[in-house]
N, C-alpha and C positions, 0 to 999 in steps of 0.2 A: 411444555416441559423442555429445557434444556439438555444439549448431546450431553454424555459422558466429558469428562473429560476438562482440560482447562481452558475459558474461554478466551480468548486472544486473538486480535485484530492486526492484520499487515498490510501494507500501505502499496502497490504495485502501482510504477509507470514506467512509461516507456516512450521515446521519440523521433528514433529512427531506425532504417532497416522495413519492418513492418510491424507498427505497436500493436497494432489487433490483432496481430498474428503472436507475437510475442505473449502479450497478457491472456489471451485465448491457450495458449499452450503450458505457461506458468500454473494457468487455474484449473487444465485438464492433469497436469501433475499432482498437484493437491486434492484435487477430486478421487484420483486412483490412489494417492497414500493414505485416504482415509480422512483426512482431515479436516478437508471442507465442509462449512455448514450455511454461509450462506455469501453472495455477493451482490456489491454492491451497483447502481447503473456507471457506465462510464463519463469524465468531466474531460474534457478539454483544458489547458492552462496555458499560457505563458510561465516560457520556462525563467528561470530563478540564473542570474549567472550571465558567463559570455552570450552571444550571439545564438543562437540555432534554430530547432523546428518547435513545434507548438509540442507540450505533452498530452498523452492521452493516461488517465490515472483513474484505479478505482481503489475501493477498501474489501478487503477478505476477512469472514469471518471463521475464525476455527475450533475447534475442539484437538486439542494437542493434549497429549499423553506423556511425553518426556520433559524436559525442559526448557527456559529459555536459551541457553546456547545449542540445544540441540536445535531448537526452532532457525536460531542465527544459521546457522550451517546449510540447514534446509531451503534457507531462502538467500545463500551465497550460491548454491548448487542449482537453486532456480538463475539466475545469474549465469552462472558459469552454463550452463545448459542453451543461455543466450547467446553464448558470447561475447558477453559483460568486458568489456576491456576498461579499465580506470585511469583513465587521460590526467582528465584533471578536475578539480573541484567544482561541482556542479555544471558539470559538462555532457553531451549528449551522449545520450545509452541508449542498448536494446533493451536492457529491461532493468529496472531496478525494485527492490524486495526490500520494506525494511519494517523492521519488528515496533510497530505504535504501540500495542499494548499486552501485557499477558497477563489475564487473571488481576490479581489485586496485587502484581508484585511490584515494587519498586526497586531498580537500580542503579546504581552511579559509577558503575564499572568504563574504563577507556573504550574498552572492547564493544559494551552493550549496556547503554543508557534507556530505560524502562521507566513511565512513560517515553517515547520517543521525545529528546528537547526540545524539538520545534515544530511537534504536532499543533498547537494551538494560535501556532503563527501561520499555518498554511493553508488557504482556503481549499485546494485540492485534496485537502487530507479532510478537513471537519465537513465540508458538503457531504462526500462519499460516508464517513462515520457517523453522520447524525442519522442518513436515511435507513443504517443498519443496527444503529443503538444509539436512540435519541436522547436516552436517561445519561451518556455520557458527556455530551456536548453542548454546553450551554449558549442559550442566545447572546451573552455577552461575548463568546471565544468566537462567535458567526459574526457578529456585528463589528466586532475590530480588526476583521478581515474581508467586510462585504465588498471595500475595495479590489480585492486583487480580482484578476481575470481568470475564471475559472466558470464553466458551460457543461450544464449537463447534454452530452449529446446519444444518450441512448445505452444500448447495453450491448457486453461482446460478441454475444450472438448479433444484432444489428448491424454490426462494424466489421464482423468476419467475414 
């Protein structure tokens, strides 16, 4: 039986500073609002962009009660709770938060694009979302990404 509530999926990495500490703290956040319901293992990536450290990324499942920009806020606030400072485009972070899916909605808003646009291009996002909801991700969206470099290496309990 599923939680109450709307089901939706957020996409959490992080690569510098301390990411297992960071994603460890992000998911004890969500845990305490209520709204966790399950998580994913952790994957190791190359990062997407300039130069930097390796990411560490997994996927969150939730049961949300309000909406998607209030979900947006919630996972700017995870962010900002990091330290999140926004340098520059695809550049290293303490933590980054972004909303892949909510419920069966669809949006095309500036602000908050619903599927996330480029879940299906990012092996770090579809590994972590098949293992929590397989019915979502097809083997053709894993195979046109088995290229990229992305490692499961355990879960945030392991890593902390």
């Amino acid at each position: 039986m599923s939680p109450p509530g709307v089901r939706a999926f957020v996409g959490l990495g992080a690569n510098i500073g301390n990411p297992a500490a960071q994603l460890a703290n992000a998911l004890e956040a969500l845990d305490t609002a209520g709204v966790l319901v399950a998580v994913s293992g952790v994957y190791r990536s190359a990062p997407i962009g300039p130069e930097q450290p390796e990411f560490l990324n997994l996927v969150a499942e939730l049961a949300v009660f309000d909406g998607p920009y209030e979900l947006l806020a919630r996972c700017h606030a995870l962010e900002a709770a990091a330290q999140r400072v926004r340098r520059e485009r695809w550049g290293p972070r303490t933590l980054d938060v972004d909303v892949l899916l909510f419920g069966d909605v669809e949006m095309h808003d500036p602000e908050l694009q619903i599927p996330h646009p480029r879940l299906h291009e990012r092996r770090f996002v579809l590994d972590p979302l098949a293992e929590l909801a397989p019915e979502l991700v097809t083997l053709g969206q894993l195979s046109a990404v088995a290229d990229q470099d992305c490692e499961y290496v355990g879960t945030v309990e392991s890593l902390h």
